[in-house]
C-alpha positions as a printed Julia matrix, in Angstrom:
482×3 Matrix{Float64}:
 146.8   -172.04  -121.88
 150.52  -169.79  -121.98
 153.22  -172.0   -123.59
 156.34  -173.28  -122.46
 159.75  -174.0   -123.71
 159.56  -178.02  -124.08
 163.27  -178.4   -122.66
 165.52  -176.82  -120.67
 168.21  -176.66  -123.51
 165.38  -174.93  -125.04
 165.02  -172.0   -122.37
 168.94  -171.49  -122.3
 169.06  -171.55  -125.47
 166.5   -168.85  -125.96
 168.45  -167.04  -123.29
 171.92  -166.93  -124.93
 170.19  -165.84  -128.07
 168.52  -163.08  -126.2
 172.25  -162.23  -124.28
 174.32  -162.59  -127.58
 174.34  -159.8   -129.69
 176.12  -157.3   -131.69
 177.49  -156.09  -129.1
 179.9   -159.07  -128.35
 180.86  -159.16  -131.68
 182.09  -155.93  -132.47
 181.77  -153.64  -128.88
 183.9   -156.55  -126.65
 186.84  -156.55  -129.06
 186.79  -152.52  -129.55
 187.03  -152.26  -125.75
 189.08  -155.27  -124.97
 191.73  -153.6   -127.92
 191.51  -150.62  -125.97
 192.83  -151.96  -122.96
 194.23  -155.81  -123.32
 193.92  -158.29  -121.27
 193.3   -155.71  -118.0
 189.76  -154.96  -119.27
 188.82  -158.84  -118.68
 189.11  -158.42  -114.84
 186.65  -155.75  -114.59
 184.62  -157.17  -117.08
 184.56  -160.27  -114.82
 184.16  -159.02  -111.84
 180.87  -156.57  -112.41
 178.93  -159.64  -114.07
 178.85  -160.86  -110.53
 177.86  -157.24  -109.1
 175.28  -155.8   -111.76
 174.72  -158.32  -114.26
 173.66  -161.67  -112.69
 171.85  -160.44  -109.99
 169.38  -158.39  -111.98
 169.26  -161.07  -114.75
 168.4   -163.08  -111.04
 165.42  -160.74  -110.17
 164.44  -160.92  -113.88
 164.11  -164.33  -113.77
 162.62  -164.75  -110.58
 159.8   -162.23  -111.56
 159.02  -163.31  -114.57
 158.71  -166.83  -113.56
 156.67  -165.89  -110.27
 154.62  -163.54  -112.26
 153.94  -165.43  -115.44
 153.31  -161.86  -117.2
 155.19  -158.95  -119.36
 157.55  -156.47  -117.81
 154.35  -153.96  -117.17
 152.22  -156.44  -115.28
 155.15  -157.34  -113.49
 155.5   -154.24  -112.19
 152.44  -153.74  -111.27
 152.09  -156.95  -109.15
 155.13  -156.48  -107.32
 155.13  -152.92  -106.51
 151.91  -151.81  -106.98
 149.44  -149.9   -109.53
 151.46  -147.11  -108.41
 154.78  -148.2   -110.38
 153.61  -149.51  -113.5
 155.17  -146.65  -115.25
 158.45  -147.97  -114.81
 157.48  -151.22  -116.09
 156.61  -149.3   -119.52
 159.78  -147.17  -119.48
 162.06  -150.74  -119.38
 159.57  -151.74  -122.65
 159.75  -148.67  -124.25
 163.26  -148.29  -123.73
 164.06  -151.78  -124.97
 161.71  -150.94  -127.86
 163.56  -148.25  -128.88
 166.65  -149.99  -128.95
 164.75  -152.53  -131.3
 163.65  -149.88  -133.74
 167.0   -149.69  -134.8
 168.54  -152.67  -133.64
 166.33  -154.24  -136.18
 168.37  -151.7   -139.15
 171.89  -153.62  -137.73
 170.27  -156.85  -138.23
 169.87  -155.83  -141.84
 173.45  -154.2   -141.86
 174.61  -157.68  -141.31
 172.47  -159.99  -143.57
 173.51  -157.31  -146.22
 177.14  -157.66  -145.86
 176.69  -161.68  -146.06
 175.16  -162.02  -148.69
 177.86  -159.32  -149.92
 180.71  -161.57  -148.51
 178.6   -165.1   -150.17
 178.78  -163.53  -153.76
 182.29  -162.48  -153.08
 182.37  -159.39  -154.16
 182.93  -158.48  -150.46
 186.75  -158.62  -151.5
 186.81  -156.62  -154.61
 185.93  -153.1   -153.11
 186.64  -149.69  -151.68
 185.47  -150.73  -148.28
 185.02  -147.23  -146.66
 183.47  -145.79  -150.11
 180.75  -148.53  -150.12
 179.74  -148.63  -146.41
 179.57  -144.78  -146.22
 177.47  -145.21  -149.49
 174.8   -147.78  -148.24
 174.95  -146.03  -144.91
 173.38  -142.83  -146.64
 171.37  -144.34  -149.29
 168.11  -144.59  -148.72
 166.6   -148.3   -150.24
 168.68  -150.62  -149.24
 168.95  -150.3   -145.18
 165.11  -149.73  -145.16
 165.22  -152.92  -147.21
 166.87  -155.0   -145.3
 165.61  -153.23  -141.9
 162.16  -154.46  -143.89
 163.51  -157.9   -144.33
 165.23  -158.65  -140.96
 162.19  -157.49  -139.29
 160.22  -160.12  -141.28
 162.46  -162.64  -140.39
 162.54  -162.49  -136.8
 158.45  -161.48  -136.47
 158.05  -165.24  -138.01
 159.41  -166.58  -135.25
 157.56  -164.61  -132.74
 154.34  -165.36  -134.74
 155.0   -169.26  -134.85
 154.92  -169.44  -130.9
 157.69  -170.25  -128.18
 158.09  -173.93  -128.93
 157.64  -174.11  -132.9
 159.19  -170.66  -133.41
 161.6   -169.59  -130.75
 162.55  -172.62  -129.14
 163.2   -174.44  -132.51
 165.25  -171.11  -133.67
 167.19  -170.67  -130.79
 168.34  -174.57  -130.38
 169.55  -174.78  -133.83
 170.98  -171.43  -134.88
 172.83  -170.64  -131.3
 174.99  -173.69  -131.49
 175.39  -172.72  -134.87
 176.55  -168.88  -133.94
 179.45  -171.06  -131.63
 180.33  -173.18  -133.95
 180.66  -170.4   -136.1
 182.94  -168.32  -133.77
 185.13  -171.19  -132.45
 186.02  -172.18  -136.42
 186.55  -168.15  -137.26
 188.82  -168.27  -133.7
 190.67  -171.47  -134.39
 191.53  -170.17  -138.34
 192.29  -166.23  -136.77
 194.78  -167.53  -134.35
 196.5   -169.94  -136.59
 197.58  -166.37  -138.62
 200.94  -165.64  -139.8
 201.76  -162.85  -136.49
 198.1   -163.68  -134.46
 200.57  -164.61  -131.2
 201.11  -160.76  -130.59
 197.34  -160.14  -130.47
 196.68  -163.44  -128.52
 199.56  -161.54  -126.18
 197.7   -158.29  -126.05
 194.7   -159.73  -125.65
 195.26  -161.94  -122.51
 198.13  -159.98  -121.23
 197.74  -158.03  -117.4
 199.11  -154.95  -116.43
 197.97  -154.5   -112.99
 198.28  -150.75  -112.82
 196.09  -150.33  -115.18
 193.2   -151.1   -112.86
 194.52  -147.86  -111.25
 192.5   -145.92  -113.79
 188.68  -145.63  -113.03
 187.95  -145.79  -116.94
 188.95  -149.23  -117.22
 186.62  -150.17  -114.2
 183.39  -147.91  -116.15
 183.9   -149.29  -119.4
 183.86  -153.03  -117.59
 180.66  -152.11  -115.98
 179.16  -151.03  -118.96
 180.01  -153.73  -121.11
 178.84  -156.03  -118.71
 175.64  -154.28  -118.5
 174.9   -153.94  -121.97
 176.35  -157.27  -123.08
 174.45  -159.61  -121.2
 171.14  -157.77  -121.22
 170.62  -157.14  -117.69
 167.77  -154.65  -116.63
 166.05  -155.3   -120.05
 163.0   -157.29  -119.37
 164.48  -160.02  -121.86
 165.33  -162.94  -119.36
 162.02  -162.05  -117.83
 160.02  -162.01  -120.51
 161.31  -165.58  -121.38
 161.09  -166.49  -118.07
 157.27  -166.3   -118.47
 157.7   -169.84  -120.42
 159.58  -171.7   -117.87
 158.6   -174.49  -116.14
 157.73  -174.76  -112.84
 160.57  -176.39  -111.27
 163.18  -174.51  -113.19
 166.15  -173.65  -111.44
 166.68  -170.01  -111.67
 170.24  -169.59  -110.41
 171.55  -172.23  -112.82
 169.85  -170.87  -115.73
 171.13  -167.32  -115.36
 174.46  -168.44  -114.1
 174.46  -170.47  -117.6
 173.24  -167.76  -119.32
 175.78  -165.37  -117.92
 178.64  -167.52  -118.37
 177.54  -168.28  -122.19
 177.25  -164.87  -123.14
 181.05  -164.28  -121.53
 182.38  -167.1   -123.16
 180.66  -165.94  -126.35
 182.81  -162.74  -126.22
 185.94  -164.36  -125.43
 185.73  -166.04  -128.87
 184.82  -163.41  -130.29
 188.0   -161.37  -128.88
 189.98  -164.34  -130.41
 188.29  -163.61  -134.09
 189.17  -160.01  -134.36
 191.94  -158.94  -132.31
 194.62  -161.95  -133.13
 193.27  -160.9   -136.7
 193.69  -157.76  -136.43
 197.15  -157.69  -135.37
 198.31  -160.74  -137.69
 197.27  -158.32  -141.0
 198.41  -154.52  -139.99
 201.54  -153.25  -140.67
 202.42  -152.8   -136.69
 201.22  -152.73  -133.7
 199.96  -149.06  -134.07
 198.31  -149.51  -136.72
 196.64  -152.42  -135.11
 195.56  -150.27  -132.55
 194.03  -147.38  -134.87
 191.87  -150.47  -136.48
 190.4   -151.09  -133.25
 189.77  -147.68  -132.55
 187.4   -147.13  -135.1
 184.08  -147.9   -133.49
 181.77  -150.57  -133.67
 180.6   -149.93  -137.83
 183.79  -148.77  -138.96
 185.85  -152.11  -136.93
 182.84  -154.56  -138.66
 182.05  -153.17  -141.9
 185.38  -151.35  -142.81
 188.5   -152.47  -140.9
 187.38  -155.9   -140.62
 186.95  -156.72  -144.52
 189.96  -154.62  -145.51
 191.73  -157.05  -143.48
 189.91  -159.96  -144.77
 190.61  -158.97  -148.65
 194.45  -159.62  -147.49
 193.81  -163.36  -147.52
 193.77  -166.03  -150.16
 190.96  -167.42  -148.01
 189.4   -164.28  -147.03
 186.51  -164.79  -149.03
 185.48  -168.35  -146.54
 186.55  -166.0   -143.51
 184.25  -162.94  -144.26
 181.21  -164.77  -145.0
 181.47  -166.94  -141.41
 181.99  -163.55  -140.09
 179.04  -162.08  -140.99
 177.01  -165.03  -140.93
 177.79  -165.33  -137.06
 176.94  -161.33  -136.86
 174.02  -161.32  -138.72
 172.73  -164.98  -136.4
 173.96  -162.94  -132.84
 171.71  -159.57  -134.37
 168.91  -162.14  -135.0
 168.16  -164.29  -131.55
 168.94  -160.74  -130.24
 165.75  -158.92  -131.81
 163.9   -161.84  -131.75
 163.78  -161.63  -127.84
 163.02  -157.95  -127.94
 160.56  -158.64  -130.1
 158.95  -160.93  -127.7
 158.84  -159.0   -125.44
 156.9   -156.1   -126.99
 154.56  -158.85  -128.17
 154.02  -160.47  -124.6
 152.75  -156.27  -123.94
 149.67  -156.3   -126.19
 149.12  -160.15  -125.08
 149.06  -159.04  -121.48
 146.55  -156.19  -122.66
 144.52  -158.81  -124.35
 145.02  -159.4   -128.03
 146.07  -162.39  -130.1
 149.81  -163.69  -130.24
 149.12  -162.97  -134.11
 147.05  -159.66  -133.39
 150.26  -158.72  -131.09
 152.93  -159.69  -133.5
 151.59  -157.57  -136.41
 150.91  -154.79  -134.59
 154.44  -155.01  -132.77
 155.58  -155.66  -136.85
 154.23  -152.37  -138.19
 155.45  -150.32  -134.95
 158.84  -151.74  -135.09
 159.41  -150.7   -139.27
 157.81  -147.83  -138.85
 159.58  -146.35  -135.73
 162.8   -147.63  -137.47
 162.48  -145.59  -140.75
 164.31  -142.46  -139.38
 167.53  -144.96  -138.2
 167.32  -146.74  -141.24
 167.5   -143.63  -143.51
 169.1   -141.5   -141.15
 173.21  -142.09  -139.32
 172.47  -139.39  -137.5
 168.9   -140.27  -135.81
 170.65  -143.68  -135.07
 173.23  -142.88  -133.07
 171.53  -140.25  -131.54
 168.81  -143.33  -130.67
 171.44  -145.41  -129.94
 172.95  -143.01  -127.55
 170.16  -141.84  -125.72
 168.89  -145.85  -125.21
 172.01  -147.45  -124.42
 171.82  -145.05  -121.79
 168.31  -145.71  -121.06
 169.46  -149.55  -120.0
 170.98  -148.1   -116.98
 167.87  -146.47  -115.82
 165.67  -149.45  -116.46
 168.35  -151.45  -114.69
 167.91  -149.3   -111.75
 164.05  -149.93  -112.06
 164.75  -153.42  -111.11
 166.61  -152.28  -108.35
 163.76  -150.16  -107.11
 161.2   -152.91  -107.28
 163.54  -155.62  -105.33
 163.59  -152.45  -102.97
 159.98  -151.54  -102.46
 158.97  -155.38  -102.47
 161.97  -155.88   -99.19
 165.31  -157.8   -100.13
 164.54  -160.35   -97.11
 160.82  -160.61   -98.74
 162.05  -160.91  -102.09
 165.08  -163.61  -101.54
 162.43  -165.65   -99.73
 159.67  -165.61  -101.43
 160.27  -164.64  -105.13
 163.72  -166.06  -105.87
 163.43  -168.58  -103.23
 167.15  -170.02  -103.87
 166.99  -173.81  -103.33
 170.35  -173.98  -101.81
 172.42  -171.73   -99.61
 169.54  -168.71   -98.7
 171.16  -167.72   -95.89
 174.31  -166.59   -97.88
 172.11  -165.5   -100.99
 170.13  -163.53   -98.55
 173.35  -161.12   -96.9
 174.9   -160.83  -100.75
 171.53  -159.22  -101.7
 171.29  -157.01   -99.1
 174.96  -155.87   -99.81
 174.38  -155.77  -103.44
 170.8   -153.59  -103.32
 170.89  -151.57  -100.42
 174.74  -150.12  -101.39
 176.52  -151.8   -105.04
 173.6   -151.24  -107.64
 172.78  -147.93  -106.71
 176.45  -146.94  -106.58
 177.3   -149.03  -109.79
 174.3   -146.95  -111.26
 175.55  -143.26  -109.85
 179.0   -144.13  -111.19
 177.9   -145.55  -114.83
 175.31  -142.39  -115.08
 177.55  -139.54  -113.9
 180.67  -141.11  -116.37
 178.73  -141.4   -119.37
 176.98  -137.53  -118.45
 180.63  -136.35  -117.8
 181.88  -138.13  -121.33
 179.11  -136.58  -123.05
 179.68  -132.86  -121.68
 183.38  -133.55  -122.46
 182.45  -133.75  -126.01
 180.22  -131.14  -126.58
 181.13  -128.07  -124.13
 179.39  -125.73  -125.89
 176.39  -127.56  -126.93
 176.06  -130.2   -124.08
 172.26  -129.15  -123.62
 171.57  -129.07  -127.12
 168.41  -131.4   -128.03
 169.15  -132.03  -131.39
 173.08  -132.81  -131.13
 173.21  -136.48  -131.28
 175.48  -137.01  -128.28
 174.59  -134.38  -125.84
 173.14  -134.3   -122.26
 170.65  -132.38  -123.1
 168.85  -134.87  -125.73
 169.22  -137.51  -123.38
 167.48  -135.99  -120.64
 164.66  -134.39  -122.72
 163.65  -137.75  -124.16
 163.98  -140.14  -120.94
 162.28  -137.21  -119.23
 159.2   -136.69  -122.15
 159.14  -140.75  -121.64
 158.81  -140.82  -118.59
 156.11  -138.56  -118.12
 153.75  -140.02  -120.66
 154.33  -143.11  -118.66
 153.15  -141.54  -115.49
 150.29  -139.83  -117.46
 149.23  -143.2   -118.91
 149.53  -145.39  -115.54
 146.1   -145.58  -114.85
 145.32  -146.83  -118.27
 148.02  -148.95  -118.26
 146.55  -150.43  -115.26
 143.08  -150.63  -116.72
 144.1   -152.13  -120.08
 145.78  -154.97  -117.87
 143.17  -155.15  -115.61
 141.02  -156.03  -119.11
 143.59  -158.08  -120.64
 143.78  -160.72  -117.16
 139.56  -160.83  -117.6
């Protein structure tokens, strides 16, 4: 008999841990600090056109279905299309591989920041030193992935549901206290200004209006096969629209705070405003692991601040892989083996496929690059499949809204016959375009990290084992449902 979350506070629960990540932490702030208080309209705005309806399809699916992302394919669009069902889990797989390496990233630096001797060093010399050595990130990619397996082994009510309704009020509890003590800095009000302040021509730039898109995309995990795979668990009379409004919301509100961590914190401890600016600029390792406990090593109480900080990373990292690895799991329990059987074989994949980004800066971002990407193309999978099964048929019968289905019907069809697909063109061509920008004379390279051509080679060498393997992947869930 399949489990289910005991409690709706469970599910959401589950589902903010799956939608808060990294990503919020340190990505929102770097692109928020890019742009101020502009960005958040954007932001807004595409969570409504991208984000929660395919989290809505997702859930609807999943729940209808009461299988994996590959079965799920297969029911709704046929034997045919499985093969997108395994590029959304291999794609989200790969992100694990080395999301699982930033999970130990972050449980290194707390326990860093908890002996304090976060404070007491070169900040830039150290993280450029355990980011090349070769022990201590496979550790603690070793360690994290241990962790977060135990949880996936214990079940969805004693292991995930039990995680996810203590530790994700924790992570906001967390943030809110790191907010509350940021903006209460000596010089926080100019970054509170930035942060929340609109310039209106601004939106005049098509960048802004991208980078919202993709931060929406990525942030809330949209066209993963996370929400669905959770989904699975629901009960019967679930509401979907609430839940993944909830969800949507959560994970929003989530990066808000976390805005109001680092920026007003930023500002308050830099020497100007520029120099505020170049801090934010750095990315998302050099803003957490370099900028962020320079600035932190200013404070008399810098020592309470850094360790909340990285606590709340290392917690968001956590429910994050967790889901992902959940959902690899529910793949070899759809094909027939064990929850226990699935876990240790999704265990020993999952370290092993994330040696090279644990050893390796170089493999990761190219992995990171190449994935991140991926999510658009998996998010336009779910696109497809609302497609091929008919909005009309879909709205009616698989999200069956309880309220309102005439209006939920006509924002569908405006939203998958003509936004997604241009949401996806636009996202696709602008991240293409960045990447040729940056390498001109090796943009078809396969082994630069950032380059069209790497991208393409591996989502297309993906993509055709998945084709190659449909029939088997039919067979093997064909077996796995006997």
């Amino acid at each position: 008999m399949r489990e289910s979350f005991s409690s709706r506070f469970g599910l959401i629960a589950a589902a903010l841990g799956m939608a808060i990540g990294a990503g919020n932490i340190w990505r929102f702030p770097r692109i928020a600090g890019e742009y101020g208080g502009s960005f958040l309209i954007p932001w807004m705005i595409f969570l409504f056109l991208w984000s929660i309806p395919l989290l809505l399809v997702e859930f609807s699916v999943g729940k209808k279905t009461g299988n994996g992302v590959l079965s799920a394919f297969k029911k709704t669009m046929g034997k045919n299309y499985t093969w997108m069902g395994f590029f959304v889990v291999f794609c989200t797989s790969a992100i694990m591989f080395y999301y699982s390496v930033v999970c130990g990233w972050s449980l290194k630096y707390f326990l860093l920041a908890v002996s304090d001797n976060l404070l007491e060093i070169n900040h830039e010399q150290y993280w450029n030193s355990y980011a090349s050595s070769f022990y201590q990130p496979l550790f603690f990619h070793f360690i994290s992935l241990i962790i977060a397996c135990l949880f996936i082994y214990l079940g969805i009510v004693k292991g995930i549901e039990r995680f996810s309704k203590i530790i994700i009020p924790l992570l906001y509890l967390l943030l809110i206290i790191s907010a509350i003590n940021a903006v209460n800095l000596s010089g926080s009000e100019t970054g509170l200004s930035f942060l929340f302040s609109f310039d209106l021509a601004q939106l005049t730039d098509y960048k802004i209006w991208l980078d919202g898109l993709s931060q929406s995309a990525w942030s809330t995990g949209a066209g993963w096969g996370l929400i669905l795979t959770y989904a699975i668990y629901s009960k019967k009379n679930e509401p979907v629209t609430g839940n993944v409004v909830f969800t949507a919301f959560g994970n929003n509100f989530a990066s808000i705070v976390a805005g109001l961590v680092i920026i007003p914190t930023v500002f308050a401890l830099s020497m100007n405003t520029q120099a505020a600016h170049d801090i934010l600029g750095q990315g998302n390792q050099g803003l957490a692991f370099i900028a962020i406990p320079q600035l932190f090593s200013q404070m008399s109480t810098g020592g309470i601040y850094s360790t909340l900080f990285f606590l709340a990373l290392f917690f968001a990292a956590l429910s994050s892989l967790i889901s992902m690895l959940e959902l690899a799991s529910r793949t070899f329990i759809d094909f027939g083996l064990t929850r226990r059987k699935a876990v240790i074989v999704v265990f020993l994949a999952s370290f092993g496929f994330g040696l090279p980004s644990a050893i390796s800066m170089q493999f990761f971002d190219n992995q990171d690059w190449v994935w991140g990407l991926g999510l658009m193309v998996s998010g336009f999978f779910f696109t497809l499949l609302v497609l091929k099964v008919g909005v009309t048929n879909f709205v009616e019968k698989w999200y069956s809204p309880r309220k309102f289905k005439k209006f939920a019907l006509i924002t569908f069809k405006i939203l998958f016959y003509v936004l997604l697909p241009l949401e996806f063109v636009a996202m696709l061509s602008w991240w293409f375009y960045q990447s040729v920008s940056w390498l001109p004379d090796s943009s078809w390279s396969i082994t630069e990290s950032f380059s069209l051509g790497t991208t393409l080679f591996q989502w297309a060498f993906i993509i055709i084992i998945a084709i190659l393997l449909n029939k088997k992947l039919n067979g093997w869930l064909e077996k796995g449902e006997n």
